[in-house]
C-alpha positions as CSV (number, residue, x, y, z in Angstrom):
1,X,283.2,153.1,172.0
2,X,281.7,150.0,171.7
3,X,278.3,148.5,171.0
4,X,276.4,145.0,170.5
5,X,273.9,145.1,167.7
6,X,271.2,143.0,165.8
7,X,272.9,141.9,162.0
8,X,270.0,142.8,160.0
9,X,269.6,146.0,162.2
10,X,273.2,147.0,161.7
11,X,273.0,146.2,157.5
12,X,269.9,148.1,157.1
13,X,271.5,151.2,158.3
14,X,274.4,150.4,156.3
15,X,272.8,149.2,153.2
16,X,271.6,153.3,152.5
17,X,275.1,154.3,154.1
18,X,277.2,152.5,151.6
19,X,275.3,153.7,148.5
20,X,275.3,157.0,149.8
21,X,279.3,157.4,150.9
22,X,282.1,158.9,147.8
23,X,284.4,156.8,147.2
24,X,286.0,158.5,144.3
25,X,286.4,161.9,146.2
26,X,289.5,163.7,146.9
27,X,287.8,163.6,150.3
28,X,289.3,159.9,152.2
29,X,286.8,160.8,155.1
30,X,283.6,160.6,152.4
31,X,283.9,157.4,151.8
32,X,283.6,156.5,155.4
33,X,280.3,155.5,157.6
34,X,280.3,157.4,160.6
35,X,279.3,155.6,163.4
36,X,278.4,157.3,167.6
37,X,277.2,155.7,170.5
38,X,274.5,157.9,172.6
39,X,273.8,156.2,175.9
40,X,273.8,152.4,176.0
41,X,270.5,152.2,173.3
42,X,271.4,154.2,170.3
43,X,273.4,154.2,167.7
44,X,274.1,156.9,165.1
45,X,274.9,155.8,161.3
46,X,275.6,158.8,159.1
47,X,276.9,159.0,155.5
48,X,277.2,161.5,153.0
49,X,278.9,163.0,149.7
50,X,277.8,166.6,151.1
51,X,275.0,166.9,148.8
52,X,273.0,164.0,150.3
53,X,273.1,162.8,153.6
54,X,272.0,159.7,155.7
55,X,271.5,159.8,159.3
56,X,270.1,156.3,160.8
57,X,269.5,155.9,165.0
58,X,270.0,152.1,165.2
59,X,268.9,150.0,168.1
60,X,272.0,148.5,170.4
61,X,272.8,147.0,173.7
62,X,275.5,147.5,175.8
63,X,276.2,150.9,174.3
64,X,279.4,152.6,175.4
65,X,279.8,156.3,174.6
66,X,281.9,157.3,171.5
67,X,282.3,157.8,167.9
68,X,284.5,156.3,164.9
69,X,284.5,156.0,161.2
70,X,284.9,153.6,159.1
71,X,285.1,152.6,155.2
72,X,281.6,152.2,154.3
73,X,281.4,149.7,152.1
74,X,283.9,147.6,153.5
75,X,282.4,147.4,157.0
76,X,279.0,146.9,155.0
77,X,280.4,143.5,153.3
78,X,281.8,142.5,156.6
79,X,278.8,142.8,158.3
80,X,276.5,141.0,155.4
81,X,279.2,138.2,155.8
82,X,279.4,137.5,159.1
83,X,277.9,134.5,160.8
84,X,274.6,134.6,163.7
85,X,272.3,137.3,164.5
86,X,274.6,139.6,166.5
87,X,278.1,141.3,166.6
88,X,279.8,143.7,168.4
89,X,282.2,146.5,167.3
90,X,284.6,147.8,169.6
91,X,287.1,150.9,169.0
92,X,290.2,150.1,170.0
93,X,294.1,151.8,169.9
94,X,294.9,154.4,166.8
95,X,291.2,154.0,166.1
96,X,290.9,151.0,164.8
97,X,287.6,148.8,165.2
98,X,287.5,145.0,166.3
99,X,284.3,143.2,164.9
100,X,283.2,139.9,166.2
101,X,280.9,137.6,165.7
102,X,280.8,133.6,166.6
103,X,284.7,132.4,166.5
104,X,284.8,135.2,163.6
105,X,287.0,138.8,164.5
106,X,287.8,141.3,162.4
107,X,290.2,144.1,162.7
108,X,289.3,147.5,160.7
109,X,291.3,150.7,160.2
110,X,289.2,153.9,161.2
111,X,289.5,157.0,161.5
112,X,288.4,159.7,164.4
113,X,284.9,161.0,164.3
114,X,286.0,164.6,165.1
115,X,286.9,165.2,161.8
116,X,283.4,163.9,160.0
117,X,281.8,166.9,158.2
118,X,278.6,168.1,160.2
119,X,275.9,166.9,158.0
120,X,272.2,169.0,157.9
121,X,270.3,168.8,160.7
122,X,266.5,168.0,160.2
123,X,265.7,168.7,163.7
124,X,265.0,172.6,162.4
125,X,262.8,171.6,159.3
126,X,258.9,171.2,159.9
127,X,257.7,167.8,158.7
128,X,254.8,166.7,157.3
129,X,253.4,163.0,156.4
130,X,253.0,161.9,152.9
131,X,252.0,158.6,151.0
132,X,255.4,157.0,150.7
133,X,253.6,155.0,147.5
134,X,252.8,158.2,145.6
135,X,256.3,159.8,145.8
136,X,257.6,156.5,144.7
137,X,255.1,156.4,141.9
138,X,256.0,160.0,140.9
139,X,259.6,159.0,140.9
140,X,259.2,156.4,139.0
141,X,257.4,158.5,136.1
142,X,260.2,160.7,135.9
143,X,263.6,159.5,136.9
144,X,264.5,157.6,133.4
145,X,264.1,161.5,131.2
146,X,266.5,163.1,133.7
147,X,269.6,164.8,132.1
148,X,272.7,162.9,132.7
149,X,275.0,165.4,130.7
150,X,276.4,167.3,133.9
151,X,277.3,170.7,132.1
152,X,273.4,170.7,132.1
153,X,273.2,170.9,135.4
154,X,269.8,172.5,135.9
155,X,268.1,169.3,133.8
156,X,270.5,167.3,136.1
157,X,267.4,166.3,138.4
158,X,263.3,166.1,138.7
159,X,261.2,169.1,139.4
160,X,259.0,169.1,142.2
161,X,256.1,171.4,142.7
162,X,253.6,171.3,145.3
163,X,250.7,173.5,146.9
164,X,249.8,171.1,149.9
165,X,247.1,169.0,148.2
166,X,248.9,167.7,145.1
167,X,251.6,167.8,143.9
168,X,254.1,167.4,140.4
169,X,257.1,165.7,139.0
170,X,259.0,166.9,135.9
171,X,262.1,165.8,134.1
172,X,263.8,166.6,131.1
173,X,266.9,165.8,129.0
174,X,266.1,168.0,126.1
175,X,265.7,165.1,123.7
176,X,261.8,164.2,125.9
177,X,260.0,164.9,128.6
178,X,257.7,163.4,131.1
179,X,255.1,164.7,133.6
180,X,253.5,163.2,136.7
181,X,250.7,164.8,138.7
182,X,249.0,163.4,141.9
183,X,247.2,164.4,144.8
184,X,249.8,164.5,147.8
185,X,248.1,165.7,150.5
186,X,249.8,167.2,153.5
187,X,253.0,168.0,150.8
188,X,254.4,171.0,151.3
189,X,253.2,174.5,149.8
190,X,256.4,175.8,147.9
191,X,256.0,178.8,146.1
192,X,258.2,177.5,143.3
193,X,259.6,174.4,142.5
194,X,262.6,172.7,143.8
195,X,264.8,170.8,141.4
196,X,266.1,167.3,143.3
197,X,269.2,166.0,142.0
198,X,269.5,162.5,140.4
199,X,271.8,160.9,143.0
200,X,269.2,162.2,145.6
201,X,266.2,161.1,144.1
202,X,267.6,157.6,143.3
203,X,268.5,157.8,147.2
204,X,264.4,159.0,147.8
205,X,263.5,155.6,146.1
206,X,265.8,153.3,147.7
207,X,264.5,154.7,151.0
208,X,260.9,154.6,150.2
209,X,260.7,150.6,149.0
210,X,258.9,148.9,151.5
211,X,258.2,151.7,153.5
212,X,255.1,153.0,155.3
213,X,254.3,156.3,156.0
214,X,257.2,158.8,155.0
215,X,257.5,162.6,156.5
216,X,258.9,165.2,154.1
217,X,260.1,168.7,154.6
218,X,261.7,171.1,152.5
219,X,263.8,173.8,154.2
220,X,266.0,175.5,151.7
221,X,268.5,174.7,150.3
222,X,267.7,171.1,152.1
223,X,264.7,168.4,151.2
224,X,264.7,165.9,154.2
225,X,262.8,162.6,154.1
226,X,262.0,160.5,157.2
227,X,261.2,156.9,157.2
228,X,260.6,155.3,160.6
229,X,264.3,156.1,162.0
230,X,266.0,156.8,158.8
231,X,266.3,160.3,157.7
232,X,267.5,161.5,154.2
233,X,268.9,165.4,153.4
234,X,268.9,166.3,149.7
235,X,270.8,169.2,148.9
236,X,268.3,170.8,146.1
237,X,269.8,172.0,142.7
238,X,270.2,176.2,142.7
239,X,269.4,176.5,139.0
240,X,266.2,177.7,137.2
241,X,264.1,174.6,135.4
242,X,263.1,175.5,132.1
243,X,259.8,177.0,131.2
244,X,258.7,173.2,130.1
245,X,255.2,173.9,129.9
246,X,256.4,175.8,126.4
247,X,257.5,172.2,125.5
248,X,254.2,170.2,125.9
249,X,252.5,170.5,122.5
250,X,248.7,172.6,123.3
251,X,247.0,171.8,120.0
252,X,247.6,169.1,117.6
253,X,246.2,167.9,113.9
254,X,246.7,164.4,114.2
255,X,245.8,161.4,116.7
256,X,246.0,158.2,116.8
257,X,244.9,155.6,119.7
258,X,246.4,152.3,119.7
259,X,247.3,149.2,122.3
260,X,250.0,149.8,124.4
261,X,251.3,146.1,124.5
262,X,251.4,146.2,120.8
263,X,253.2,149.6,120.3
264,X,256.0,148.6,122.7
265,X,256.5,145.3,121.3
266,X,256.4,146.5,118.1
267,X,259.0,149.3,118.5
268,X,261.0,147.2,120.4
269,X,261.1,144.6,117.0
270,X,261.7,147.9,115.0
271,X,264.1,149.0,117.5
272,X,266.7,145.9,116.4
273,X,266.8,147.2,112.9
274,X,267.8,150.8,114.4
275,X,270.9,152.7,115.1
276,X,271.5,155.5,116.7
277,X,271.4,157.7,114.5
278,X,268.1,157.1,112.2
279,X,265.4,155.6,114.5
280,X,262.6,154.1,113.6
281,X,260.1,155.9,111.2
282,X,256.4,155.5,111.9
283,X,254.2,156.5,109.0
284,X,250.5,157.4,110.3
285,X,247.7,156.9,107.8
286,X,244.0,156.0,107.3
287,X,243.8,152.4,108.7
288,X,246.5,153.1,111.3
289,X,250.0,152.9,111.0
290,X,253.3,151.7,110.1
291,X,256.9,151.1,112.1
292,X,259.9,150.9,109.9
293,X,263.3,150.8,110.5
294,X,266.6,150.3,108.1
295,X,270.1,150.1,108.9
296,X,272.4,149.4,105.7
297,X,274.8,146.9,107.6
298,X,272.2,145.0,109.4
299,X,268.5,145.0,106.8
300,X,265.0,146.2,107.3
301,X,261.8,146.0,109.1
302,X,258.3,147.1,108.3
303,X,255.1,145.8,110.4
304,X,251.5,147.8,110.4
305,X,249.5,148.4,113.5
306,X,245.8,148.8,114.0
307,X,245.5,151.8,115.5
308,X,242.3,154.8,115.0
309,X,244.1,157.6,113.3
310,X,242.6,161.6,112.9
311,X,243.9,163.9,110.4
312,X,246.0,164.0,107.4
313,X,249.3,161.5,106.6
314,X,252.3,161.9,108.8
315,X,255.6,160.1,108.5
316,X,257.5,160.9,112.0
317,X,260.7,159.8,113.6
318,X,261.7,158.9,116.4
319,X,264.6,157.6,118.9
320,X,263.3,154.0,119.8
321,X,264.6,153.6,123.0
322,X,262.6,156.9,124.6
323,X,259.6,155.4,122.8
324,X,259.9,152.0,125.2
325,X,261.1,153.8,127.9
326,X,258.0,156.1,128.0
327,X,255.1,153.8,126.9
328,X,256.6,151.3,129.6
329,X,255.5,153.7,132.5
330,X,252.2,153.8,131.4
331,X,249.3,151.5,132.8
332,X,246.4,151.8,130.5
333,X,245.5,149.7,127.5
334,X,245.5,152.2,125.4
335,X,247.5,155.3,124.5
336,X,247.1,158.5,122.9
337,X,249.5,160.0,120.3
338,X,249.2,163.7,119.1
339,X,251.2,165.0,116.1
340,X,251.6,168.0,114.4
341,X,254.0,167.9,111.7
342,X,256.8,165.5,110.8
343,X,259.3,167.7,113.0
344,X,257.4,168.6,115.8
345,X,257.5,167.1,119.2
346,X,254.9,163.7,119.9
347,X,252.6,164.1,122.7
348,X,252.0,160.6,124.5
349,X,249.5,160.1,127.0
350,X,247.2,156.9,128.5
351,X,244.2,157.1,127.2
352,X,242.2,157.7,130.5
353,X,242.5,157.1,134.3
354,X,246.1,158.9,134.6
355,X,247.1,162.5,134.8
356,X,250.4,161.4,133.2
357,X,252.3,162.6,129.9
358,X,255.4,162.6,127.7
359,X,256.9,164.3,125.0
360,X,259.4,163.0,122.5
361,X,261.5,165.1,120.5
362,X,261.3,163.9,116.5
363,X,264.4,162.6,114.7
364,X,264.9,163.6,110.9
365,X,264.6,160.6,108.9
């Protein structure tokens, strides 16, 4: 095998490759970058970790017919370090791989290709093309309320529903929620919704910056993503999401609407007084309402905001950090907060212009 290829060609396909290969499995061949020659033009770059999967046909010259692996994040830092606009890699005894480029040469232990597991092929799914800038936005909306405690597994990743017009995004980690809707044409028309996992989803966005148009198919258990010559397999969570529609408040007594930029920054100066345990407190009254927060070994804060407030007193709490994290995905001016009582969940929405939502869990204070 043996190939001659374009730098910045050869590091986009490893970029995603290296991100995408296990180096802390039991597995020595998962942390490799499998790399095969077809014909003299193409070159096949394939990573995975068995649950997601990269497969990249990269332009060469001088192509001769094999197949290797190698580390994937070494041979990713050789390649970014390496002088000029070309290299070549050439396998050579006990498959090993010589790398040149300029008066540089590298030699880099391998290991045969036979023994790469067979990763999905998208060749059997039925594709359709999407706004790459929508899915990103979606993501984007809903990737910071995923469940990172893995014993949860089904809250382990975002929901994804779609009837081939639009389309939605759910996560939860118990503690809040968020919800994304958007018109997706040409999506595809699932029946139920498929549960991505965290690792692929972060995957989803790294593929999607920059890009143009994107083609995605689901074909169970698999969601594939296509970007120009890249193509992405997502092995979908088998759990059941939760019934989170139960979660998202339908009626509420109290309101308030209030400027984003001075909620956040606000919360954020509360947020310094706060610990982990108490939150901040925010005490909702005629003329608007209040953000306090104590911590016995640091001190106090206490700072009233103008905001236009419906229905009786409330004090709430409420974990400071999902506060900014929330607020901070949001676009409009103003925001909305629903309240029932002082230990039910806080609806937060934009005001207008944005099908978007959250819900925030209320601490005791």
């Amino acid at each position: 095998m043996e190939f001659r290829i374009n730098k910045a060609e050869f590091v986009r396909g490893l970029r995603l490759a290296q991100s995408i290969a296990d180096r802390k499995s039991t597995m020595p061949m998962l942390a490799n970058v499998l790399l095969r020659v077809s014909g003299k033009t193409k070159l096949l770059c394939v990573a995975t970790d068995l649950n997601v999967s990269l497969s990249a046909e990269l332009k060469i010259s001088g192509g001769v017919e094999g197949g290797l692996t190698l580390g994937a994040k070494a041979l990713h830092d050789i390649v970014v370090n390496l002088p000029g606009d070309e290299l070549t890699l050439r396998k050579v005894e006990n498959n090993w791989a010589e790398i040149k480029a300029g008066k540089v040469s590298y030699r880099v232990v391998g290991m045969p290709d036979r023994d790469y597991p067979k990763v999905p092929d998208h060749r059997e799914a039925t594709f359709a093309e999407v706004d790459a800038n929508t899915l990103r936005e979606m993501i984007d909306r809903t990737l910071f309320s995923v469940c990172n405690d893995e014993t949860r597994f089904h809250l382990n990743g975002v929901l994804f529903e779609s009837n081939g017009s639009s389309a939605r995004m759910v996560s939860t980690d118990g503690h809040r929620l968020s919800r994304v809707d958007r018109a997706l044409p040409g999506g595809p028309q699932l029946s139920a919704g498929v549960i991505i996992p965290k690792k692929g989803v972060l995957e989803i966005k790294k593929v999607l910056d920059g890009a143009g148009p994107c083609r995605l198919a689901i074909k169970t258990p698999y969601l594939f993503l296509s970007v120009a010559d890249l193509t992405l397999a997502v092995k979908l969570i088998e759990a059941q999401f939760p019934p989170y529609e139960q979660v998202i408040p339908k009626s509420h007594s109290r309101s308030a609407v209030v400027d984003r930029a001075l909620f956040i920054d606000g919360i954020k100066r509360a947020q310094l007084m706060s610990s982990e345990t108490r939150g901040v407190k925010l005490s909702f009254g005629e003329h608007g309402f209040t953000i306090a927060s104590d911590n016995p070994d640091l001190g106090e804060v206490r700072e009233e905001i103008d905001a236009d407030f419906k229905g009786e007193p409330v004090a709430v709490g409420f974990n400071p950090k999902y506060m900014v994290e929330l607020l901070s995905q949001m676009q409009s001016d103003q925001v909305a907060i629903d309240l029932g009582g002082e230990l039910d969940p806080g609806l937060i929405r934009p005001l207008a212009g944005d099908d978007y939502l959250g819900v925030i869990m209320p601490m005791r204070i």
